[in-house]
N, C-alpha and C positions, 0 to 999 in steps of 0.2 A: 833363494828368497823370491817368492813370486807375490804378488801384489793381482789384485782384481781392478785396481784404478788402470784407465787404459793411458797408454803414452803419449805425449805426443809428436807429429813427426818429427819435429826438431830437436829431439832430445833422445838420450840414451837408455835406453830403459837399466835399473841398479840389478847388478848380481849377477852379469857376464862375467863366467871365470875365463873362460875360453881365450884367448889373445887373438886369434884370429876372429872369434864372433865379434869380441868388441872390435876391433877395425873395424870390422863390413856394417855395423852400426853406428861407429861414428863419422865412418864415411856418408853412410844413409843420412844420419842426421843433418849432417853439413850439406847435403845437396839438396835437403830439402829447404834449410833454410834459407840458401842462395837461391831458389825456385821462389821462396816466397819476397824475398826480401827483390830482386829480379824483376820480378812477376807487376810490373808498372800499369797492366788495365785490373786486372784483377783488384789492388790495391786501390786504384781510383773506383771501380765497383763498390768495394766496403766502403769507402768515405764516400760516396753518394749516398750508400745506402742508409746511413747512419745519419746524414745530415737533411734527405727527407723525413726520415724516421722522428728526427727532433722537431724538424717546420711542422709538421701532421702534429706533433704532440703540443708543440706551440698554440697552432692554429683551433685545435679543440678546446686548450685552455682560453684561449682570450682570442677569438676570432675578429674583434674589433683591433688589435693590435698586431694580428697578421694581415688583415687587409691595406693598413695603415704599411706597414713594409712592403708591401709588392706596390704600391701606387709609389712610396719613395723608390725604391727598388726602379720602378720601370719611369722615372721622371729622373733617376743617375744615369741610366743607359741611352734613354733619349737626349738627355744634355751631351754628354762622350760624344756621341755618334754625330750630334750638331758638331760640335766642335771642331773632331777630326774633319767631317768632311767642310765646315767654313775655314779651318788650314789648311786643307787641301786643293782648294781650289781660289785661293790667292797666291 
């Protein structure tokens, strides 16, 4: 049974009769998904990637309302950083 849709790594492809090809594939499988699942910059890469992805798509929709966040945005980080450092040096 062969299929033209491609696999992906973390899966089996269907119609291995073989018993030993299926192991060496779902061994494959398994270690890739522990690579991905593992893989902690790579993973913060895509959630970067995706959450500029949305600000840019934000920021084209209604640029008055992304500007309006970075100024809140950067008056939370400047309050924090007051903070820590007026508890820190009392």
């Amino acid at each position: 049974m062969s299929s033209d849709l491609p696999v992906p790594r973390t899966a089996v492809a269907l119609g291995i009769t073989d018993p030993v090809e299926r192991a060496r594939a779902e061994l494959k499988a398994a270690l890739a998904a522990i690579e991905e699942k593992a893989n902690v910059p790579k993973r913060v890469a895509k959630a970067t990637d995706r959450t500029v992805a949305t600000a840019r798509s934000f920021a084209r929709r209604n640029p008055t309302g992304a500007t309006a966040a970075v100024v809140v945005a950067a008056a939370l980080v400047g309050v924090a950083v007051w903070g820590i450092v007026r508890l820190y040096t009392r």
